[in-house]
N, C-alpha and C positions, 0 to 999 in steps of 0.2 A: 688589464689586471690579469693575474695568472689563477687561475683557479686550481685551486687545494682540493684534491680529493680523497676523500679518508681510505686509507691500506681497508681491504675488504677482509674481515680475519678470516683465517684458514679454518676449515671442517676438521672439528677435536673427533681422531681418530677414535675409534671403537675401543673399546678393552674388552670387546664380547670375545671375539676371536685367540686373543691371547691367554684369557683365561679357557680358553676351549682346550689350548694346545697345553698347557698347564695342566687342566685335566689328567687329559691323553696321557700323558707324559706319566702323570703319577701311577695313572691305572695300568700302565704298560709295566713301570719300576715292579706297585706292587704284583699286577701275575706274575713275573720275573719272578723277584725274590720268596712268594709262595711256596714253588713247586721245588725251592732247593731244603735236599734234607741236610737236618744240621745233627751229626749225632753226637754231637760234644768234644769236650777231650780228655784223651786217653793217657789215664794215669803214667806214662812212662814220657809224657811229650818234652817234659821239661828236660828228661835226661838223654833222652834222644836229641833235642836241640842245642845242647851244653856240649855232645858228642860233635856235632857237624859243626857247630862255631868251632871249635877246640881243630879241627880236622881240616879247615877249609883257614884259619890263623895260622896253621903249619905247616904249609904244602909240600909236597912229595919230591923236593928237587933233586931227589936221584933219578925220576922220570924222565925229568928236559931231554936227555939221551944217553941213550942204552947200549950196548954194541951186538945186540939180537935187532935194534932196527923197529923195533915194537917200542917206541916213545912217544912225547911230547911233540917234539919236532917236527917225526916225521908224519902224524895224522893233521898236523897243521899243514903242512903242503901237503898233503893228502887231499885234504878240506880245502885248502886254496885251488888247486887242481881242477877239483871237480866243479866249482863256482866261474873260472878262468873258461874250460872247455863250455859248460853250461850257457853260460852270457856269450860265448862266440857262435854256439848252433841256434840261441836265439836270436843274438843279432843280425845272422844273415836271413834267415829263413821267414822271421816276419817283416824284412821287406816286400816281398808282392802283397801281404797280406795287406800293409800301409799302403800303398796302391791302390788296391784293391777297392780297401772301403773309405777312402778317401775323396769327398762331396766333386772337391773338382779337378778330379781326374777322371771322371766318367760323366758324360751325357742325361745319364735315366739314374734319377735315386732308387731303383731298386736293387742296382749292381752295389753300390757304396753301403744301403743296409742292407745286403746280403753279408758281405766283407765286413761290419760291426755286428751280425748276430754272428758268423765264426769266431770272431778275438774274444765277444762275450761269450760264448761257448766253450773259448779253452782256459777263460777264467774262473772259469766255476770250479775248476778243477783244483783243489791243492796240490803243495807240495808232497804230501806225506801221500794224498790217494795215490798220485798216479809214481811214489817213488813203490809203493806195496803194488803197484800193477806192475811196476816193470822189474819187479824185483821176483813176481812170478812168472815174468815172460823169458827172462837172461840172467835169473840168478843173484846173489846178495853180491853187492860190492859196490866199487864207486862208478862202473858201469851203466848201474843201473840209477844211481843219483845224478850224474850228467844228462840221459835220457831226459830223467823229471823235473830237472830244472830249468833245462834248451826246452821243452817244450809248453812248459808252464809259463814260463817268462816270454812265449810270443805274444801271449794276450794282454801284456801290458806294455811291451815295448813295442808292438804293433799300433794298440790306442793311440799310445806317445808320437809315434813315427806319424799317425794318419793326421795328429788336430799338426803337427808342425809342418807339413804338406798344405793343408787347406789354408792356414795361416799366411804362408807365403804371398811374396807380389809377383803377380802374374802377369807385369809389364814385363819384364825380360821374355819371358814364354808368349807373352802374345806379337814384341818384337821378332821373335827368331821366326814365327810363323809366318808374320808377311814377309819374310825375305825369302820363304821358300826352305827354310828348314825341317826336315822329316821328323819322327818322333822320337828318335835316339837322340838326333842331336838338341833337340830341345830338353830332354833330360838330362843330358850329358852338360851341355852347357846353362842353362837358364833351372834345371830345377834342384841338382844334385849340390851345385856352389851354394844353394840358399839355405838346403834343409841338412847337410851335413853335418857343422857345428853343435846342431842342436842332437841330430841324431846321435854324436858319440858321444854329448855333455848327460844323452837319456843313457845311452848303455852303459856309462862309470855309476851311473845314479843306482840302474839294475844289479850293476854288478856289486854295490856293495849288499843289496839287499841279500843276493846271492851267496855272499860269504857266510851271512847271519842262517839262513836256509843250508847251504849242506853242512853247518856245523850239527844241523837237529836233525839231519837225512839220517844221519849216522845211526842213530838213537834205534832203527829199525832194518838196520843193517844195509843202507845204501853205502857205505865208506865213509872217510874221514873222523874226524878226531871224535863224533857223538858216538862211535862203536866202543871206545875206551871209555869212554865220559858213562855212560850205563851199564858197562861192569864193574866200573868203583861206585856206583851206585846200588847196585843190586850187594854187592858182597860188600858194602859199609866201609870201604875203602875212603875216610873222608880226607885223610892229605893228600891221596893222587888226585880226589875232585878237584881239593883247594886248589893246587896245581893247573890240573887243565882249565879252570874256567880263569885262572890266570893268564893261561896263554892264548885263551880263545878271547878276550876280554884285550891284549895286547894288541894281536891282530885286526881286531876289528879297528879300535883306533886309531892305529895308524893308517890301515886302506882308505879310512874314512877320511883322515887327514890329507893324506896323497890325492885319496878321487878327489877331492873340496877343492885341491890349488890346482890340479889340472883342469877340472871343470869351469875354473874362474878364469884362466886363460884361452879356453874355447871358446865361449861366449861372450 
């Protein structure tokens, strides 16, 4: 005879804990929302807003281009430019740093979280800090937005580059080693084949972040098309705005477009 043994029911989870983080959650919302002052709105808002809808419905297409060279167009390659050069000083330059802090590629975990407290350390940093640092160190221009965005962008495409290194199979690399292969050519052949794809499928990913980033460097005069975009902001210029967040709104979809199907055929 087989004997039946009755399913033993499972231990009904707690709801102590969820209501904890339920709590939490709300008491965090309301300090949050506390400490913002609300000073109302300001008799003129409706007609201020009727002005920038009216402004931004009829945009400035004598802008798109100019023959002074001061347009549309050209702060969008302006603004591509500097995202293009940006995504190339950080895609080369945080490779050791993927190296670096990467579990197995060094022996002692204190080399690999030395190399992830540097990438977290140059994360911390924004866009906008270190474009006002280096816009006091060389001056307003797209200069000094390429600086801040090659080196803002190593602490995330470093991240990226190190878990896609650690991820890898390390049969081919433990193969080259017993046949007597040195350390080049174990990266040359066994590590560089595995993590590449993934490597440029991360720098199209950065780089479109990048286009959305020096379009706002602008705004404080690192270059590109936000240095136009905040003077028809300041002087109420609302069909040049219409305009330009047309064409920065164009740009972006289509890179995004492009990175997406190259991306898909990488990986």
């Amino acid at each position: 005879m087989i004997a039946h043994t009755k399913a033993i029911p499972k231990p009904k989870k707690s709801n102590l804990y969820r209501w904890i983080i339920v709590v939490a959650l709300a008491a965090i919302y309301i300090w949050a929302f506390s400490g913002m002052q609300i000073g109302g709105i300001k008799p003129t808002a409706g007609q201020i807003t009727k002005s920038i809808l009216s402004g931004i419905s009829h945009p400035d297409w004598e802008y798109v281009s100019q023959p002074d060279g001061e347009d549309l167009l050209h702060g969008l390659v302006d603004t591509l430019a500097i995202a293009v050069l940006g995504t190339f000083i950080s895609a080369i330059l945080c490779v050791p740093f993927a190296f670096w802090s990467a579990k197995n590629m060094s022996r002692k975990k204190t080399i690999s979280g030395s190399g992830k407290f540097m990438l977290s350390f140059i994360r911390t940093f924004p866009e906008l800090v270190m474009a006002l640092m280096f816009i006091k160190a060389v001056g307003p221009g797209s200069f000094a937005g390429v600086l801040a965005l090659g080196l803002h962008s190593i602490g995330m495409l470093g991240k990226l580059y190190a878990e896609s290194i650690e991820n890898m199979d390390l049969g081919p690399t433990e193969a080259l080693v017993a046949t007597g292969a040195n350390r080049f050519q174990v990266l040359w052949y066994a590590v560089l084949p595995q993590v590449l794809p993934d490597f440029l499928s991360y720098t199209l990913y950065r780089f479109e972040i990048n286009v959305r980033s020096a379009a706002i460097l602008g705004v404080i005069g690192a270059g590109g098309i936000g240095t136009p975009l905040i003077f028809a902001l300041s002087s109420r210029n609302w069909p040049r705005v219409g305009v330009i967040l047309l064409g920065i709104i164009v740009m972006v979809t289509l890179i995004d477009f492009i990175s997406g199907r190259i991306r898909k055929k990488i990986v």
